[in-house]
N, CA, C and O atoms as CSV, one atom per row, in Angstrom:
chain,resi,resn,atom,element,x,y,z
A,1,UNK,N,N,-59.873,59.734,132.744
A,1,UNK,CA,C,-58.666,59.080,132.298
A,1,UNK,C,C,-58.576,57.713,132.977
A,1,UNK,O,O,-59.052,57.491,134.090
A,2,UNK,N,N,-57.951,56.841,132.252
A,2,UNK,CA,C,-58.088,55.560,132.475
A,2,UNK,C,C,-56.569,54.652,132.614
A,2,UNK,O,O,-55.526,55.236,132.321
A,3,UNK,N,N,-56.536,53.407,133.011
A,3,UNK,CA,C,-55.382,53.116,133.156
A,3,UNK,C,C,-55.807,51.631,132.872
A,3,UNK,O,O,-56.804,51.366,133.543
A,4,UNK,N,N,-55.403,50.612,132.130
A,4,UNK,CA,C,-55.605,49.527,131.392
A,4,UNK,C,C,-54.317,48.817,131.725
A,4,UNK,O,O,-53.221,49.366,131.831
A,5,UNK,N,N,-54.574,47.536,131.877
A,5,UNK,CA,C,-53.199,46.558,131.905
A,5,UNK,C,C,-52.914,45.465,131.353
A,5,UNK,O,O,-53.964,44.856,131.553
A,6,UNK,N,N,-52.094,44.591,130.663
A,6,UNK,CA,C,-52.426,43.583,129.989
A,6,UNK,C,C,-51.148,42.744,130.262
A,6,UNK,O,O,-50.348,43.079,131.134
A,7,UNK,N,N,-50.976,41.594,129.454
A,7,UNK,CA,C,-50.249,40.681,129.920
A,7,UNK,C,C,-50.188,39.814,128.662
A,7,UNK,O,O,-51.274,39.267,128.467
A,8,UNK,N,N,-49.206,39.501,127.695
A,8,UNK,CA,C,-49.550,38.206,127.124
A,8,UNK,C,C,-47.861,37.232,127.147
A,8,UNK,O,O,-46.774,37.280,127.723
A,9,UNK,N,N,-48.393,36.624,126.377
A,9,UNK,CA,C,-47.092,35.259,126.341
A,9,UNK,C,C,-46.694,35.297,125.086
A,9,UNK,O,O,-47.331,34.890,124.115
A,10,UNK,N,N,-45.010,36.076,125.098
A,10,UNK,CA,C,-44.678,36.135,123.509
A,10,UNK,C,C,-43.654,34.466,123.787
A,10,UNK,O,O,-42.999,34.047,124.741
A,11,UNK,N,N,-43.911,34.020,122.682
A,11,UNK,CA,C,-42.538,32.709,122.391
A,11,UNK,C,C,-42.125,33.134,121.257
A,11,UNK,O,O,-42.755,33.586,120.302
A,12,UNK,N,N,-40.607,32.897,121.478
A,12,UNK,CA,C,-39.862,33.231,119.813
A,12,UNK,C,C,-39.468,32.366,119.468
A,12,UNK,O,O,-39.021,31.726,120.421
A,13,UNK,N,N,-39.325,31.837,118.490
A,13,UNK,CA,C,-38.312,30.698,117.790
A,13,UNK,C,C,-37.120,31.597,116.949
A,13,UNK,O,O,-36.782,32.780,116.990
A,14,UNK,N,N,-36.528,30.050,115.934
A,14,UNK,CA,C,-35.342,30.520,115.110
A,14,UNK,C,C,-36.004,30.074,114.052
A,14,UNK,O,O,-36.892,29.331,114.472
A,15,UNK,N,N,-36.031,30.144,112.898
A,15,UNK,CA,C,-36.281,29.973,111.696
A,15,UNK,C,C,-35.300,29.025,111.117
A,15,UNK,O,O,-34.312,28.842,111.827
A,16,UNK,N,N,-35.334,28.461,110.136
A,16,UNK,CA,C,-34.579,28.126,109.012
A,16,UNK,C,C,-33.174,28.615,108.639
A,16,UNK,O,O,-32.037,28.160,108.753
A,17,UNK,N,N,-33.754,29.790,108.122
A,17,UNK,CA,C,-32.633,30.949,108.037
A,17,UNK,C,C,-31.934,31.905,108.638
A,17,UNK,O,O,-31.328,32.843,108.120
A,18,UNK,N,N,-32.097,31.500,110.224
A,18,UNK,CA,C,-31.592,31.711,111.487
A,18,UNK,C,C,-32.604,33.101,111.839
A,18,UNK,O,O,-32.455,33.579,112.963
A,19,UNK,N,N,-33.410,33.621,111.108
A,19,UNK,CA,C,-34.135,34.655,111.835
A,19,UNK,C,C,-35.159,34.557,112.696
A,19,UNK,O,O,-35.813,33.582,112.325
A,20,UNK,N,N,-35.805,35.183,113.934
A,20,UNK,CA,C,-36.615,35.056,114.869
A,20,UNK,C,C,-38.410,35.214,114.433
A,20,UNK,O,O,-38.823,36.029,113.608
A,21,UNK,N,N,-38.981,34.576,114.935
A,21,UNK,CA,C,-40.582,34.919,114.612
A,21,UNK,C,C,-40.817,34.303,116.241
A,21,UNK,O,O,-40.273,33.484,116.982
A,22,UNK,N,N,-42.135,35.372,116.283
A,22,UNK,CA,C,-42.718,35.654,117.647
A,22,UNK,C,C,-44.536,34.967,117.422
A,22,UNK,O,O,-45.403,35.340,116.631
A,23,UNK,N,N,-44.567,34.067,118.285
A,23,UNK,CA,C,-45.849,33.909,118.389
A,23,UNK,C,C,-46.392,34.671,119.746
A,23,UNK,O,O,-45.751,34.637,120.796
A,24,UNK,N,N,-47.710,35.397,119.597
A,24,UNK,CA,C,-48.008,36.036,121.018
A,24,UNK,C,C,-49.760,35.747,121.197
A,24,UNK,O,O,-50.759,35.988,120.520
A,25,UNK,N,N,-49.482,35.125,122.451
A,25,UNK,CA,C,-51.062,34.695,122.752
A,25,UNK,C,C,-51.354,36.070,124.260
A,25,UNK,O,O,-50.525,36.773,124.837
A,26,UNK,N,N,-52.565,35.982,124.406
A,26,UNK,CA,C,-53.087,36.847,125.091
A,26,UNK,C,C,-53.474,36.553,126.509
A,26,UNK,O,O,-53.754,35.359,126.620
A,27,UNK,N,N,-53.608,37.330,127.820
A,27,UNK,CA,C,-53.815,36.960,129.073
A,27,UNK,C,C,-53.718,35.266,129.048
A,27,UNK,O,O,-54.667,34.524,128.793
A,28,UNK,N,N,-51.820,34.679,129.500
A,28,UNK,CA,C,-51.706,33.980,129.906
A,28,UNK,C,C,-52.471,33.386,131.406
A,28,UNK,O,O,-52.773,34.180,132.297
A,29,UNK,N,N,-52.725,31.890,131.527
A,29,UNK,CA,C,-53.108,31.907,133.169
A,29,UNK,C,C,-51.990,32.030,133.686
A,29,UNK,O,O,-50.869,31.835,133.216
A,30,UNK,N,N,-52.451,32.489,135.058
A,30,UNK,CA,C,-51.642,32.681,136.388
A,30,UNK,C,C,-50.404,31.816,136.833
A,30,UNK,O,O,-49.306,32.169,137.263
A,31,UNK,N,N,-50.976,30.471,136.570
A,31,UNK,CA,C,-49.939,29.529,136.893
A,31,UNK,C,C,-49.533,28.328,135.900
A,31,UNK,O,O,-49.497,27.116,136.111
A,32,UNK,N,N,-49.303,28.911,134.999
A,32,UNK,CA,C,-48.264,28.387,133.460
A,32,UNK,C,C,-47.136,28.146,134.152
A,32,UNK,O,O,-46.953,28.695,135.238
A,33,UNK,N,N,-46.082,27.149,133.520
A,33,UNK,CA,C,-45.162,27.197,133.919
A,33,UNK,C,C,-44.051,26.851,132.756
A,33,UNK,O,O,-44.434,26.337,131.705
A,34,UNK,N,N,-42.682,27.145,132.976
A,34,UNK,CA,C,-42.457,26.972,132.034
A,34,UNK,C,C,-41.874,25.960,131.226
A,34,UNK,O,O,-41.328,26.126,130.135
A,35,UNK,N,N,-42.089,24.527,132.066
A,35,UNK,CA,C,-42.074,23.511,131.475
A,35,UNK,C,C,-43.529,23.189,130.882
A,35,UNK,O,O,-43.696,22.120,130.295
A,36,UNK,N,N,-44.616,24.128,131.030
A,36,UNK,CA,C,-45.399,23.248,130.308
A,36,UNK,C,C,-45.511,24.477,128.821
A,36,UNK,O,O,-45.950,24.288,127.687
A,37,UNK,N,N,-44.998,25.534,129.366
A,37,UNK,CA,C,-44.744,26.486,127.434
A,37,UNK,C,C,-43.732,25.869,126.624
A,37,UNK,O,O,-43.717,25.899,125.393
A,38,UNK,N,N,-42.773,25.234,127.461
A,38,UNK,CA,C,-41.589,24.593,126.482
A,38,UNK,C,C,-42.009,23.347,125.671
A,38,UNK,O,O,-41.435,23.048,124.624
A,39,UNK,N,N,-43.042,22.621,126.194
A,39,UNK,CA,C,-43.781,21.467,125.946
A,39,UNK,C,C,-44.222,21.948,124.510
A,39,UNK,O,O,-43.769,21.443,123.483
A,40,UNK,N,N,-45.218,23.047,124.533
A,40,UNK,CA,C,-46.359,23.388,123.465
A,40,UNK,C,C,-44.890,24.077,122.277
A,40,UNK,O,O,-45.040,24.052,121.055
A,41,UNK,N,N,-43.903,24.496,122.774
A,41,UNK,CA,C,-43.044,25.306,121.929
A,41,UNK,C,C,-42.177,23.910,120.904
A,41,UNK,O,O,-41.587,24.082,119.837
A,42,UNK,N,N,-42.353,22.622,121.630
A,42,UNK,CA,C,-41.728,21.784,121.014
A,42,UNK,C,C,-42.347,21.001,120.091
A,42,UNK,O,O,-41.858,20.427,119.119
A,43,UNK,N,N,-43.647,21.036,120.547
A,43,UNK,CA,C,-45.151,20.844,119.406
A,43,UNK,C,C,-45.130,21.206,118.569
A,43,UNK,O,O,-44.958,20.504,117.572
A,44,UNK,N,N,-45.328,22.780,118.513
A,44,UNK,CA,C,-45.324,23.694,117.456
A,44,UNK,C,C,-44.540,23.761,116.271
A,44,UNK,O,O,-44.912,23.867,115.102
A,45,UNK,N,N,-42.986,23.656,116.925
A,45,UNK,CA,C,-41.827,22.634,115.822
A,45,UNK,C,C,-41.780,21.452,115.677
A,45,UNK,O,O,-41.066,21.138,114.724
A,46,UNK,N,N,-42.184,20.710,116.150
A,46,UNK,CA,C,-42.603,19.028,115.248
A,46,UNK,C,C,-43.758,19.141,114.846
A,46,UNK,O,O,-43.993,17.964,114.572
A,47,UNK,N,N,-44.566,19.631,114.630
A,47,UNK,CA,C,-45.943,19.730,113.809
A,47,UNK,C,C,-45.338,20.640,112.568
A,47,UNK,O,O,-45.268,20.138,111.446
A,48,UNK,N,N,-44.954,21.837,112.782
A,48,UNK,CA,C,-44.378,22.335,111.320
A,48,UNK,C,C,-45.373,22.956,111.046
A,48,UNK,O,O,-45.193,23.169,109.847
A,49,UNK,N,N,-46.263,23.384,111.290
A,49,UNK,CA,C,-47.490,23.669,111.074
A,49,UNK,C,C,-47.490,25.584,110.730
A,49,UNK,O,O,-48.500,25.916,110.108
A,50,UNK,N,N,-47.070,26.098,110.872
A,50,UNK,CA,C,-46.470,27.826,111.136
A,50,UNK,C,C,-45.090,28.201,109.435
A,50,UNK,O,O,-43.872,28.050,109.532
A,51,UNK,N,N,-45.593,28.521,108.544
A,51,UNK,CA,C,-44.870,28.862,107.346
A,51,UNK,C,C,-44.877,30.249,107.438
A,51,UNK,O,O,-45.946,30.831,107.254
A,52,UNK,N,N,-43.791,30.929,107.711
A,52,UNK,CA,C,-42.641,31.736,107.632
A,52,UNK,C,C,-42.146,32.144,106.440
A,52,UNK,O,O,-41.880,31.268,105.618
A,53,UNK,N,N,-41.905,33.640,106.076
A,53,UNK,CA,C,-40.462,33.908,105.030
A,53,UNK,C,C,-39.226,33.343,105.736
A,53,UNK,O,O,-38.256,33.131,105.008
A,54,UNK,N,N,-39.136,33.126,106.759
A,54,UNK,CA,C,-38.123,32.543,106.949
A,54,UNK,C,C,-37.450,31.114,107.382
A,54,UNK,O,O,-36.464,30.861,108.074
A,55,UNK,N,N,-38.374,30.295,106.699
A,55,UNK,CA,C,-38.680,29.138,106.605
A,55,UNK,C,C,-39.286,28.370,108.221
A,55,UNK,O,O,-39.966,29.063,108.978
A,56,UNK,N,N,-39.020,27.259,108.495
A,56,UNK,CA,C,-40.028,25.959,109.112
A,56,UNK,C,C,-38.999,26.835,110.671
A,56,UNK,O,O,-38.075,27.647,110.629
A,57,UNK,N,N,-39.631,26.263,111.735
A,57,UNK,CA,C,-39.405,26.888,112.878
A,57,UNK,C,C,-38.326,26.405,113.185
A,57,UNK,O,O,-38.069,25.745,112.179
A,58,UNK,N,N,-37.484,26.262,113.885
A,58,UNK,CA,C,-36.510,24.889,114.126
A,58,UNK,C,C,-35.862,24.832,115.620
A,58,UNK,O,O,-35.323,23.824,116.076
A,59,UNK,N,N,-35.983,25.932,116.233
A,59,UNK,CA,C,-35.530,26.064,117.382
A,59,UNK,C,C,-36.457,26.809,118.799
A,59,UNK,O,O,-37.094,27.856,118.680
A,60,UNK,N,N,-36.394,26.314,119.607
A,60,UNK,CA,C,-36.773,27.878,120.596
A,60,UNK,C,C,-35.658,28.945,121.143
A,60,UNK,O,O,-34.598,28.553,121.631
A,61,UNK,N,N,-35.977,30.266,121.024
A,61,UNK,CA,C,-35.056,31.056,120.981
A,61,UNK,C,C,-35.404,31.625,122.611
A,61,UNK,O,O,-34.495,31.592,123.441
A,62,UNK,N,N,-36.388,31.997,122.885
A,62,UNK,CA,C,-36.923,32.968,123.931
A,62,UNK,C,C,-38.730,32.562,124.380
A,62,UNK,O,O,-39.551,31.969,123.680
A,63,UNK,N,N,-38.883,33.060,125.595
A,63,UNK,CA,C,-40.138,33.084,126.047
A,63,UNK,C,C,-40.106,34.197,127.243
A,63,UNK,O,O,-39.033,34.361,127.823
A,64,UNK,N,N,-41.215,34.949,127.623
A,64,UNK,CA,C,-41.442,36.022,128.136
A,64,UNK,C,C,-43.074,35.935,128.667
A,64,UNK,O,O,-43.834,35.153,128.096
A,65,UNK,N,N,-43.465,36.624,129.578
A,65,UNK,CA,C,-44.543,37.477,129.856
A,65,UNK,C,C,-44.464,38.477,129.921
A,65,UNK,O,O,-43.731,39.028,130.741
A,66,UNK,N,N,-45.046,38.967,129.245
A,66,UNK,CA,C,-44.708,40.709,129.105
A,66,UNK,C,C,-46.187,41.495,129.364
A,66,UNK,O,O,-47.129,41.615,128.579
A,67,UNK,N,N,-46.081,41.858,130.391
A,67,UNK,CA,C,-46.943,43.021,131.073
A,67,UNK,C,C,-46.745,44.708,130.921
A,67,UNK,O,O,-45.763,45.416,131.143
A,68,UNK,N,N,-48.184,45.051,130.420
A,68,UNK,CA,C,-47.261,46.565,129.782
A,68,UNK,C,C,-49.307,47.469,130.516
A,68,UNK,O,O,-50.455,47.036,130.420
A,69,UNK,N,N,-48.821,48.558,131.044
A,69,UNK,CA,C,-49.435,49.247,131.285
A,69,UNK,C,C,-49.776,50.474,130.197
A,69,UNK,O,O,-48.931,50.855,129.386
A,70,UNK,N,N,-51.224,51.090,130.290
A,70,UNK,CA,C,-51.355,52.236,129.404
A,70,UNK,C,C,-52.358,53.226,130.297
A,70,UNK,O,O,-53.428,52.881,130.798
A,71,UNK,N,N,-51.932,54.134,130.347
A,71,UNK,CA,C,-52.231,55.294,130.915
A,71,UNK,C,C,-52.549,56.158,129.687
A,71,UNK,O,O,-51.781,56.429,128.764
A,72,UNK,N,N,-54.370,56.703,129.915
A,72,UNK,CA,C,-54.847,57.222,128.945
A,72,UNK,C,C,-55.143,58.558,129.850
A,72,UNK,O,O,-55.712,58.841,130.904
A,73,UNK,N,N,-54.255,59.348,128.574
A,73,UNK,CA,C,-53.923,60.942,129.330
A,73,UNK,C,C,-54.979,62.010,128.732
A,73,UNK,O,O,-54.992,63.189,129.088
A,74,UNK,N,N,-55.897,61.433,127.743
A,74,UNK,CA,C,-57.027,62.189,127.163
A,74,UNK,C,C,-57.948,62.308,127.311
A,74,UNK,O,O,-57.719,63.214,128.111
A,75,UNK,N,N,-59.044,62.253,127.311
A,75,UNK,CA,C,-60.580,62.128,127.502
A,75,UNK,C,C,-61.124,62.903,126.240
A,75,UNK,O,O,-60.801,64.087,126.147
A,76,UNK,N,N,-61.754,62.463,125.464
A,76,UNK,CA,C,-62.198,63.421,124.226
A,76,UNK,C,C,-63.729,64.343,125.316
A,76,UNK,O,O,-64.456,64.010,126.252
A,77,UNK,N,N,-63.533,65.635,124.412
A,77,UNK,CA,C,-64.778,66.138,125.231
A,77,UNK,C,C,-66.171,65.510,124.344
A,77,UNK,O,O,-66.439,65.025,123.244
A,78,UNK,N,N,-66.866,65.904,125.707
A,78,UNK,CA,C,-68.013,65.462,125.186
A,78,UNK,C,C,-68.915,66.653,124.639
A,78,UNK,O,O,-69.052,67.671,125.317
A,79,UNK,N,N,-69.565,66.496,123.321
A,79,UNK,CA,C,-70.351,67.657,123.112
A,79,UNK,C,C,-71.596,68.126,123.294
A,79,UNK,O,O,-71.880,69.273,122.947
């Protein structure tokens, strides 16, 4: 049994139509900060570049690192 850990960088915006969309990149570095995610989050909405059902990005809503552990409680047998 095994135990795995991960880490990525969700950013949310607001949409158009006031609903949220999540961009999530994977094993952030160590020492990001968060003037330089707010930087790339303000890019991302002046480039426009990201089409949505819920239209063009328009705001930043949220940013996070979110670290989540998994504990593997199985082992398939071996035959």
């Amino acid at each position: 049994m095994a135990s795995t850990s991960r880490k990525v960088l969700r950013m949310t915006f607001n949409t158009a139509t006031g609903s949220a969309v999540s961009i999530t990149l994977p094993d952030p570095k160590a020492d990001l900060t968060s003037a330089q995610i707010e930087a790339v989050m303000d890019q991302i909405i002046a480039k426009d570049i990201f089409l949505t059902s819920g239209g063009a990005l328009v705001s930043k809503r949220d940013v996070k690192i979110v670290g989540t552990t998994t504990d593997d409680l199985y082992d398939l047998p071996i035959a």
